[in-house]
C-alpha positions as CSV (number, residue, x, y, z in Angstrom):
1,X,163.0,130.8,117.6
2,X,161.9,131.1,113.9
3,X,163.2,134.4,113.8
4,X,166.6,133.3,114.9
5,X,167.3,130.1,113.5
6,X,168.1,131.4,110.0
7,X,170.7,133.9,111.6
8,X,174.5,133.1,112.5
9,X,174.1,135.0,116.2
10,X,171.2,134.1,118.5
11,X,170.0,136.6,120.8
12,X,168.8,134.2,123.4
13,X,167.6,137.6,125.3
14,X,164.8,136.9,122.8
15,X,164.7,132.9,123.5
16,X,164.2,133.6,127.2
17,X,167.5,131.5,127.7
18,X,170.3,134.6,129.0
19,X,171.6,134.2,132.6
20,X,174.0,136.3,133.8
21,X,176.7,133.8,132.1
22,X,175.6,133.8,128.2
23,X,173.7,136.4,126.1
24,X,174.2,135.0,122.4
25,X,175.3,131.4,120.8
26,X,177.5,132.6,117.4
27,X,177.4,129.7,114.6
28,X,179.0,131.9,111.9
29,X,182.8,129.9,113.0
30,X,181.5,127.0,111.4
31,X,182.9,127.4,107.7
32,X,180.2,124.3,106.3
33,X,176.9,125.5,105.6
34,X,175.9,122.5,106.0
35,X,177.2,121.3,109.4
36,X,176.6,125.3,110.2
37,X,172.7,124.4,109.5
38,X,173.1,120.8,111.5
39,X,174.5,121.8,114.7
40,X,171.9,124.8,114.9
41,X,169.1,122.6,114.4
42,X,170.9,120.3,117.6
43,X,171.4,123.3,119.7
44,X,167.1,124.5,119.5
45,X,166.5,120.9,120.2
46,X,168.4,121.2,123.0
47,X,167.5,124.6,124.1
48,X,163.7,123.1,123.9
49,X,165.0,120.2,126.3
50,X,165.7,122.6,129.0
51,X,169.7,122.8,128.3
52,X,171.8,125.5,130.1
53,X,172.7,128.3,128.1
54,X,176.5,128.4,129.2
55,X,176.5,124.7,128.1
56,X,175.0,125.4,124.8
57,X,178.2,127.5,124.2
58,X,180.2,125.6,125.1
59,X,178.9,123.0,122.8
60,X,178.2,124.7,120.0
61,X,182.4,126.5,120.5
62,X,183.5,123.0,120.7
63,X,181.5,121.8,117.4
64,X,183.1,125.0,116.1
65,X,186.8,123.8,116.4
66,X,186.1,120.6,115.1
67,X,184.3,122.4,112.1
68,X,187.7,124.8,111.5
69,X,190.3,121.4,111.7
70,X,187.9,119.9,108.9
71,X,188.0,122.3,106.6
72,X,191.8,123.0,107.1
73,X,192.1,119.2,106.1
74,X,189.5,118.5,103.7
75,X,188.0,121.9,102.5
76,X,185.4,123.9,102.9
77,X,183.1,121.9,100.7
78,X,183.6,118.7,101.9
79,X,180.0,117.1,102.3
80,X,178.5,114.5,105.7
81,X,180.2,111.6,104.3
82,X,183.8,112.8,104.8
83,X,183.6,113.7,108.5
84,X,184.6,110.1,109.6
85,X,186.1,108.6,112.3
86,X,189.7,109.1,111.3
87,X,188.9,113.0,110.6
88,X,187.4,113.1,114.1
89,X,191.2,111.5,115.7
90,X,192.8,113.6,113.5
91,X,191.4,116.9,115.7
92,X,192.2,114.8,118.5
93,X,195.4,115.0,117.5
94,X,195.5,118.6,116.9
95,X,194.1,119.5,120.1
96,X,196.6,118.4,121.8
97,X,198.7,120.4,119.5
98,X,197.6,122.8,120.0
99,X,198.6,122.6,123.7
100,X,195.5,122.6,125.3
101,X,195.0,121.3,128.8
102,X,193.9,118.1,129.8
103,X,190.2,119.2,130.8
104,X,189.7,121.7,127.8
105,X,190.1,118.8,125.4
106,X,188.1,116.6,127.7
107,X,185.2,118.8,127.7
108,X,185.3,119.5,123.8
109,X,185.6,116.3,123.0
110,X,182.4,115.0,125.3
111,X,180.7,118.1,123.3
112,X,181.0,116.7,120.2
113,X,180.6,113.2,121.0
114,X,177.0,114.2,122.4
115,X,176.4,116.1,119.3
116,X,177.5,113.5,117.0
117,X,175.2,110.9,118.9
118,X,172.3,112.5,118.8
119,X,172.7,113.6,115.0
120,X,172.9,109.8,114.5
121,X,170.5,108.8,117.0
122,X,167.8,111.0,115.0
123,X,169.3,110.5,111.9
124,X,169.4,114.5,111.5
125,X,171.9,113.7,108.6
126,X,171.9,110.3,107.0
127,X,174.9,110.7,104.5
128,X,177.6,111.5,107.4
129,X,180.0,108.8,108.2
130,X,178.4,105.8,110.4
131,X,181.3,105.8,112.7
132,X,181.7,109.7,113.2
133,X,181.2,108.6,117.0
134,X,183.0,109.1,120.3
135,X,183.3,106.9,122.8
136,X,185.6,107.3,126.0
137,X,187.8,109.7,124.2
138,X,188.7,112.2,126.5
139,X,192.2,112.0,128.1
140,X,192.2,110.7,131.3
141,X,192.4,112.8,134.3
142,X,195.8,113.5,136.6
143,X,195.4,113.6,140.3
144,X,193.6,116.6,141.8
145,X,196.0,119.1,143.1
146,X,195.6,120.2,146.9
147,X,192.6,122.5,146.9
148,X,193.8,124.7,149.3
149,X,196.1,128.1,149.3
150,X,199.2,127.6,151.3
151,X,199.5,129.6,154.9
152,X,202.1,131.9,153.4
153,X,200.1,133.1,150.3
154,X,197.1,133.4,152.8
155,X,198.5,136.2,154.8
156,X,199.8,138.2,151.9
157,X,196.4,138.0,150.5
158,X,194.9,138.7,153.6
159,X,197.3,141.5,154.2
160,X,195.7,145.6,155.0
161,X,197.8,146.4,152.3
162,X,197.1,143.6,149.6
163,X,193.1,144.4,150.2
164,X,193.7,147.8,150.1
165,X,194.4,147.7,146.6
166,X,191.1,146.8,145.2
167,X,189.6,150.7,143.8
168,X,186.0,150.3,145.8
169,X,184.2,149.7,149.2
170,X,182.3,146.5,148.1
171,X,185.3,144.7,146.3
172,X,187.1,144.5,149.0
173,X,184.3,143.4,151.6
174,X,183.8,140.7,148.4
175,X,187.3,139.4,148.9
176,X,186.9,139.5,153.0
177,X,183.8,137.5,152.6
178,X,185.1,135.2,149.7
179,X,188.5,134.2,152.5
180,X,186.6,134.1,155.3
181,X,183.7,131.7,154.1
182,X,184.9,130.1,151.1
183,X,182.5,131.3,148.8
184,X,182.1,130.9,145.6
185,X,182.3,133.6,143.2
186,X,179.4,133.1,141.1
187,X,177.5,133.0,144.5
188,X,179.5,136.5,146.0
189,X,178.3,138.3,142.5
190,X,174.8,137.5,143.6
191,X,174.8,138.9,147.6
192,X,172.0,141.1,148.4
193,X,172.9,144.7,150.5
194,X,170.8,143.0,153.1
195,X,172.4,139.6,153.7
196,X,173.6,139.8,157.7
197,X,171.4,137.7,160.2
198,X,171.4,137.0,163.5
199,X,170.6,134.0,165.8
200,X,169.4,134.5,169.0
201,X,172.7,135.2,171.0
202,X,172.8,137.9,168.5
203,X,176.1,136.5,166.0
204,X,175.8,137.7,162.9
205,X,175.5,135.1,159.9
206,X,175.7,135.4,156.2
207,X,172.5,134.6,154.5
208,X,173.2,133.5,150.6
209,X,171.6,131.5,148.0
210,X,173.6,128.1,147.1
211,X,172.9,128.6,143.3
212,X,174.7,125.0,142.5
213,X,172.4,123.5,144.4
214,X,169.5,125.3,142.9
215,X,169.0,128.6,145.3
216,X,169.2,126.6,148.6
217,X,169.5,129.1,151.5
218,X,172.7,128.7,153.3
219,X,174.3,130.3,156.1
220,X,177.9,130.9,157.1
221,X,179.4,132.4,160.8
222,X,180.6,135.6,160.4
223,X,183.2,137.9,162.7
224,X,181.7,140.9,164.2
225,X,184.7,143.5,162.3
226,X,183.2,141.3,158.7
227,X,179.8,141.9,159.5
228,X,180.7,146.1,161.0
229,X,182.7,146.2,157.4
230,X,179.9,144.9,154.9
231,X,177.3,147.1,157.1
232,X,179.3,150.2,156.3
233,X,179.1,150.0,151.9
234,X,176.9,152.4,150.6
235,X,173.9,151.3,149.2
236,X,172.2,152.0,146.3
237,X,169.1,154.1,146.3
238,X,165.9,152.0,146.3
239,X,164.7,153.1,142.9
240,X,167.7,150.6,142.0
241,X,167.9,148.2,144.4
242,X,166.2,145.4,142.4
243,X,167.6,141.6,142.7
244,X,166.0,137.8,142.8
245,X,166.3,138.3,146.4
246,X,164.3,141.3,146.2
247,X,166.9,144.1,147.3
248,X,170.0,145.2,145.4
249,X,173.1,142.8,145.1
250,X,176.2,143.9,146.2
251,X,178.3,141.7,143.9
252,X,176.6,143.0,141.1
253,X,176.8,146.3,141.5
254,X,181.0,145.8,141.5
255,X,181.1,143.2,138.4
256,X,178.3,144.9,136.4
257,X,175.9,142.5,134.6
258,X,177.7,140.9,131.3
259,X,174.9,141.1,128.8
260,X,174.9,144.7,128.6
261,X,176.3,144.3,124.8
């Protein structure tokens, strides 16, 4: 961490903090040194507490816009003592000015609340302004919409020729899998090669890891033309077949891992 604190681009490769999510935290956005030096010192305390990286950069984006609206308003050089509590509902302003939705600003605005109460709490900076605080904020949320696709959109979807369309083998066993058992995509990136199980009446299952619920095996039904169609991908030679799960990951091999950069 000493090594990267003084930069404006953590390599958290180096941290031990990358998932397949997040690779690097960027800080140079923030135009004030000195909030610049204030939320890096908050984001390794929180790395230290065990914080998810994807969270972190989420955070530390949020902090990011707030830094941008107070330095379009005040300057570039203006110190702690000027990032108050009007400043603060003056981005609230802006973000809805901006036009984003209702949970973008929600989540931005818990970001920076949790950042400003702990830089308080610890008193990381005692000249900034004693009521740079956030308390139930966020807008309000609307009324869920129906989680569910309409029967119409279904069958085009689910179409010969709509599947047909995807350039490989494995993506479009991915999207029969993902319609047929409601997976999650995070989870369907993640599949091993190996992943079809039987009971004892011989029906195949799909075995997967619940990775919300911290890797908990689950299991979901499978048809017997699924299960023929995921058998029949090619796998990848077993130099190369290396996963969590011990074998290759079919999901993988069609997204590609995102830290390659």
């Amino acid at each position: 961490m000493a090594d990267q604190f003084p930069r404006d681009s953590w390599d958290l490769r180096l941290l031990d903090l990358v998932n397949e999510d997040c690779c690097r935290l960027h800080f140079g956005g923030i135009p004030q040194p000195w909030l610049r030096d204030l939320t890096k010192r908050w984001a390794r305390w929180r790395s230290t507490r065990g914080s998810n990286p994807a969270g972190l950069t989420t955070s530390v984006q949020a902090i990011t816009r707030l830094a941008c609206h107070f330095a379009d308003v005040d300057g570039v050089d203006a110190g702690p003592a000027a990032l108050n509590r009007a400043r603060i509902e003056t981005w609230f302003a802006a973000l809805q000015a901006e036009g984003h939705s209702e949970h973008f600003r929600s989540r931005a605005i818990s970001c920076v609340g949790v950042f400003l109460r702990d830089v308080h709490r610890y008193e990381w900076q005692p000249d900034l302004a004693r009521n740079a605080l956030i308390y139930d904020a966020a807008p309000k949320p609307r009324g869920l919409k129906p989680r569910f696709i309409p029967e119409h959109l279904m069958r085009q979807l689910e179409a010969p020729e709509a599947v047909a369309q995807f350039p490989s083998d494995d993506g479009r066993v991915l999207l029969k899998i993902l319609m047929a058992c409601g997976l999650r995509t995070k989870d369907a990136r993640w599949l091993p090669f190996d992943c079809i199980v039987q009971d004892a009446e011989n029906n195949p299952y799909l075995a997967w890891l619940n990775r919300k619920i911290h890797d908990r095996p689950a299991f979901f039904p499978l048809s017997e033309e699924l299960a023929g169609g995921y058998g029949s991908v090619v796998l990848l030679p077993p130099a190369v077949r290396r996963g969590p799960l011990g074998s290759g990951q079919l999901g993988r091999s069609q997204a590609g891992a995102r830290c390659r950069r």
